[in-house]
C-alpha positions as CSV (number, residue, x, y, z in Angstrom):
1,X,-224.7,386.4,42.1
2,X,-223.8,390.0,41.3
3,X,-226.1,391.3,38.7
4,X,-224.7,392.8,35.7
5,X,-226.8,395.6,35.0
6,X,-226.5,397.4,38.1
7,X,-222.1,396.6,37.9
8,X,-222.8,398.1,34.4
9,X,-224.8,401.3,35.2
10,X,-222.3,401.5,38.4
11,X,-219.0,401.8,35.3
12,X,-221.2,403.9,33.1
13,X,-221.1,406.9,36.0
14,X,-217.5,406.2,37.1
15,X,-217.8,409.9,39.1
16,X,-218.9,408.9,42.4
17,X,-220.0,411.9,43.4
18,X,-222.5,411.6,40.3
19,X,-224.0,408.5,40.6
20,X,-224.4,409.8,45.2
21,X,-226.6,413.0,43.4
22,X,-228.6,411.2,41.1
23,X,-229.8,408.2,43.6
24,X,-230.5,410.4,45.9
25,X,-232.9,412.7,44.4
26,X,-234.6,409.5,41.9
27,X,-235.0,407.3,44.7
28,X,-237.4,409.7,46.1
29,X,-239.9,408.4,44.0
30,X,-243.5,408.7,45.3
31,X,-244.5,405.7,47.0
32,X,-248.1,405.6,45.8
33,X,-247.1,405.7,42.0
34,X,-250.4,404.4,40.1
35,X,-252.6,406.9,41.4
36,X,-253.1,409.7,38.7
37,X,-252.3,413.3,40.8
38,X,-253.5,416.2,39.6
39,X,-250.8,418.7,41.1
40,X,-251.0,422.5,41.4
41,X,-247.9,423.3,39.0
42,X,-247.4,426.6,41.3
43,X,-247.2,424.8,44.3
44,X,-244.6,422.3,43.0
45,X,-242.7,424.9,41.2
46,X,-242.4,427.1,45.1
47,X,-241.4,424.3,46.7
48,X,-238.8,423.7,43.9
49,X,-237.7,426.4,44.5
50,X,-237.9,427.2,48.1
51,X,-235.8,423.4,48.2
52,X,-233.1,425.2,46.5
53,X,-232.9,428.8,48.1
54,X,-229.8,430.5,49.8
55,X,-232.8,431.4,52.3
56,X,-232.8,428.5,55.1
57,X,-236.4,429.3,56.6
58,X,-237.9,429.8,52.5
59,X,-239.5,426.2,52.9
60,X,-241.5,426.7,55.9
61,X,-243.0,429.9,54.4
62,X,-243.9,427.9,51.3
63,X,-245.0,425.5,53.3
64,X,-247.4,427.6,55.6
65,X,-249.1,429.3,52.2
66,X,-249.6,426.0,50.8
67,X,-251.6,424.8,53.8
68,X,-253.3,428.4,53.8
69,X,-254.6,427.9,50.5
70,X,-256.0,424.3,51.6
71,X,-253.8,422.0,50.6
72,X,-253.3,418.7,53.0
73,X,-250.8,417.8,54.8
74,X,-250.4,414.7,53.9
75,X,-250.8,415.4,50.3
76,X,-247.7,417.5,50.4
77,X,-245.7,414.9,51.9
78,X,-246.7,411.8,50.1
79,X,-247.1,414.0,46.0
80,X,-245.5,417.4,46.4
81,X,-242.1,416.4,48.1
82,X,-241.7,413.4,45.8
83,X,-242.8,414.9,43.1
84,X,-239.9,418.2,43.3
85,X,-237.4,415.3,44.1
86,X,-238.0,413.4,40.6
87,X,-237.9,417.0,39.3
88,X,-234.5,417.4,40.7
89,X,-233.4,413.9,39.5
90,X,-234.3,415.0,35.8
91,X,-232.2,418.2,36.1
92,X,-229.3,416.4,37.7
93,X,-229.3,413.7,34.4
94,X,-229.7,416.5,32.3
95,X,-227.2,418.6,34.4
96,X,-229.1,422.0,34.8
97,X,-228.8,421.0,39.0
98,X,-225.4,420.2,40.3
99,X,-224.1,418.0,43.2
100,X,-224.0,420.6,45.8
101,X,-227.6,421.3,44.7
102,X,-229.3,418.2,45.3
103,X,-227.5,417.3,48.3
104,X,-229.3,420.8,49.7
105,X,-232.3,420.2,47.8
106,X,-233.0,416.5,49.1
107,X,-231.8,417.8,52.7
108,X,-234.2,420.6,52.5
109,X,-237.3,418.1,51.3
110,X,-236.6,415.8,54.3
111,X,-236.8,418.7,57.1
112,X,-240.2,419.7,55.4
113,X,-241.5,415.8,55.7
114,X,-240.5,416.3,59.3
115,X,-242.2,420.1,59.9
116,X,-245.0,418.5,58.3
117,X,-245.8,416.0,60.8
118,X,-243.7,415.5,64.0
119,X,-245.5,412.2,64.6
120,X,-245.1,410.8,61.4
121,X,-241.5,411.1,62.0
122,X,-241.6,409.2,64.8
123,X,-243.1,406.2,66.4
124,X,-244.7,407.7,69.4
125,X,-248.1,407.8,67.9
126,X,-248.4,404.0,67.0
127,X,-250.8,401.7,69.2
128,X,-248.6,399.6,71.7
129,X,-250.6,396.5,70.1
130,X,-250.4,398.2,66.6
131,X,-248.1,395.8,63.9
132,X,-244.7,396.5,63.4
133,X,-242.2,397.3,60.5
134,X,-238.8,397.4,60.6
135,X,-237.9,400.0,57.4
136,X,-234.1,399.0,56.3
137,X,-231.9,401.7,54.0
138,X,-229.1,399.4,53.7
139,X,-225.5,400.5,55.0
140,X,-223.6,403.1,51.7
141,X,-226.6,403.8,50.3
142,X,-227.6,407.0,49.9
143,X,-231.1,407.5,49.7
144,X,-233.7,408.2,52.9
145,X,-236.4,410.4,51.5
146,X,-238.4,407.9,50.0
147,X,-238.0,405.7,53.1
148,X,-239.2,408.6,55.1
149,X,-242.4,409.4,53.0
150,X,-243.0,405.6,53.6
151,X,-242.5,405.7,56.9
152,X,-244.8,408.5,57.5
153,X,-247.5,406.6,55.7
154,X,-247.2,403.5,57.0
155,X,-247.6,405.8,61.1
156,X,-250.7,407.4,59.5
157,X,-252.7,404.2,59.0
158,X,-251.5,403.2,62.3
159,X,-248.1,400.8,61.8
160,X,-245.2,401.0,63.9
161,X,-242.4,401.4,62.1
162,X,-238.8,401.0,63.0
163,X,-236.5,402.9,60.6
164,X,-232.9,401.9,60.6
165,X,-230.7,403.6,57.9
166,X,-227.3,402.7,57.2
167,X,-227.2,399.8,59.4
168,X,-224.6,397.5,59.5
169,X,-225.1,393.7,59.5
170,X,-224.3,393.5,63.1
171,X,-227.0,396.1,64.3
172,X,-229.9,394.5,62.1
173,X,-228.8,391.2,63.5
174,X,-229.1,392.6,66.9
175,X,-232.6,394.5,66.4
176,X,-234.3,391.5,65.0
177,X,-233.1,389.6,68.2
178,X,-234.5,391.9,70.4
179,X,-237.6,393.0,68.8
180,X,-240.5,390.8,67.0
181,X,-241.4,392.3,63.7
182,X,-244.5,391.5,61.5
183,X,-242.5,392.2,58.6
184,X,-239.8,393.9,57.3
185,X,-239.2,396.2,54.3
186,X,-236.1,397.2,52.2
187,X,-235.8,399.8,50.6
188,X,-233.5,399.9,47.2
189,X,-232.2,402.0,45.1
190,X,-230.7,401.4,41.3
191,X,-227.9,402.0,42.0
192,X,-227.7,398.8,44.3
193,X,-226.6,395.0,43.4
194,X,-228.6,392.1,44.1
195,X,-225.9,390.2,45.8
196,X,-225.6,393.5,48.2
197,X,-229.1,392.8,49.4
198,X,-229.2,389.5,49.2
199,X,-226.4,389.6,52.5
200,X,-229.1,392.3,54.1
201,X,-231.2,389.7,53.2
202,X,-229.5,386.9,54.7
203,X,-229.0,388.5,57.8
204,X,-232.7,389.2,58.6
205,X,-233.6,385.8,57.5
206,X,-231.3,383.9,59.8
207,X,-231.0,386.4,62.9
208,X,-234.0,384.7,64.8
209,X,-235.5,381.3,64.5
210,X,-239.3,382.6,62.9
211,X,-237.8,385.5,60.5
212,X,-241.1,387.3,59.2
213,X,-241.5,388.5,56.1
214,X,-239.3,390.3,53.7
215,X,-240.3,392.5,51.1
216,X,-238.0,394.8,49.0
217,X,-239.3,397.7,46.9
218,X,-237.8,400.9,45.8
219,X,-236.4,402.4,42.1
220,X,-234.3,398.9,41.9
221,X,-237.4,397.8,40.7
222,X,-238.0,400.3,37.8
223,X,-234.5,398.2,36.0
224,X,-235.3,394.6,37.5
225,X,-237.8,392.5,37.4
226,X,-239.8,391.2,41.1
227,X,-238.9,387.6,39.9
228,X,-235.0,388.3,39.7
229,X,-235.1,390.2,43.1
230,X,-236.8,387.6,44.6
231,X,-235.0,384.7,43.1
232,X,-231.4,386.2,43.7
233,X,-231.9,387.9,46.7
234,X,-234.1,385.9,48.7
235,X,-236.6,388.5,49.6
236,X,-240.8,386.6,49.9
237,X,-241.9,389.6,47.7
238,X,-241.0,392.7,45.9
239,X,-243.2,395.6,44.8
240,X,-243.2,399.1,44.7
241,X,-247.1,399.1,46.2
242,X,-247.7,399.5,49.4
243,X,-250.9,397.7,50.2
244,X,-249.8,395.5,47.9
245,X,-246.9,394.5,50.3
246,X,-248.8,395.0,53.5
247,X,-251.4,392.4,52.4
248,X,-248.6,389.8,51.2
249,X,-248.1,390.4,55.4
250,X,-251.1,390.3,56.3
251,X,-251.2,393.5,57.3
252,X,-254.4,394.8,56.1
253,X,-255.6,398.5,56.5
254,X,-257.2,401.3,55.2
255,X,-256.2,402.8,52.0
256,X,-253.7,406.0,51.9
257,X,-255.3,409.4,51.5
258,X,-256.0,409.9,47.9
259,X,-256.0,412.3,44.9
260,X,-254.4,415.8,46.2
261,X,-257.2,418.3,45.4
262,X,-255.9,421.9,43.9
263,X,-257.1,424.4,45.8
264,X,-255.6,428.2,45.1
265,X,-257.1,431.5,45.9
């Protein structure tokens, strides 16, 4: 069944083009939410910036003074990046950032994930024996970054991840047949109906006799409640927490790095 409030907030930005700019830089949000960060403001504000400059190689030299002045690598990927994108949501719904803007912006955050860590982009590094995640962003949606800041945490603790973006039915349906997952996660945006992922849904669920788990999280979360995604979708679980997902899989492992020091000379 279609759910209303998405249809409605879908009417309420009846510019496309809108509604493409604003998903894409909220669903960005950081993927370990509930721990309190304690941010150098400096940092986030040159990366802000750097995100939006005429100057294409700006970002990496942002990015080499940040890790000169100590700060990790990982805590750049998984607080800094998310934390400019949610900045350049809040000036898209307040429209100091334009269209044109955050398409650059979010492009620019996801070539820094990937300068960041060339294995966490891919799933080279990952333990032949290691567990394994398919990561779904489902086909018209237009949102990766967060998927890839989850993606690269999930590699770090040692997961194999599978991320397919934009897939259509057809080419889930095919993966799942060929490959045995542990679990699989969807990533969702608010901008997205229930009933859209409950055919994504569907189609995991039925594409092999022993489906494994489904879990949906994302910013869909932050306007519907986990029992309505689960109940109208047909997803096992929903959170936006992810040990909280991996041990509704039984995937247990050792907790993501934690709060980002400041470090400036």
């Amino acid at each position: 069944m279609p759910d209303r409030r998405n249809i409605d907030a879908k009417a309420r930005n009846d510019v496309p083009e809108r509604q493409t700019g604003r998903t894409a830089a909220r669903a960005a949000m950081a993927v370990v939410r509930d721990v309190p960060r304690h941010l150098d403001p400096v940092i986030l504000d040159d990366l802000h910036q750097a995100a939006l400059s005429a100057d294409r190689q700006a970002c990496s030299h942002v990015l080499v003074r940040a890790l000169a002045n100590g700060v990790r690598r990982e805590d750049i990927a998984d607080f800094y990046i998310p934390g400019v994108a949610r900045r350049m949501g809040d000036e898209w719904c307040s429209d100091e950032l334009g269209f044109a803007g955050v398409t650059i912006g979010v492009s620019r955050l996801q070539s820094m994930l990937r300068e960041l860590g060339p294995d966490w982009s891919g799933d080279q590094s990952a333990d032949p024996a290691a567990p394994s995640i398919m990561l779904l962003v489902p086909q018209e949606v237009y949102h990766t970054l967060g998927a890839m800041v989850l993606a690269g945490q999930l590699r770090r603790i040692g997961l194999s991840v599978r991320m397919m973006l934009g897939a259509r039915a057809e080419e889930v349906a095919e993966r799942m047949q060929r490959t045995k997952y542990d679990a699989v996660f969807i990533s969702s945006s608010q901008g997205e109906t229930l009933e859209s992922l409950r055919r994504i849904v569907d189609v995991v669920k039925t594409a092999t006799d022993q489906p494994p788990p489904v879990v949906v999280g994302g910013s869909l979360l932050e306007v519907e409640s986990k029992e309505d995604v689960t109940a109208l979708t047909g997803a096992d679980y929903a959170t936006v927490q992810v040990y909280e997902a991996l041990k509704f899989c039984g995937l247990n492992t050792t907790p993501l790095n934690s709060v980002p020091t400041m470090r400036r000379t």
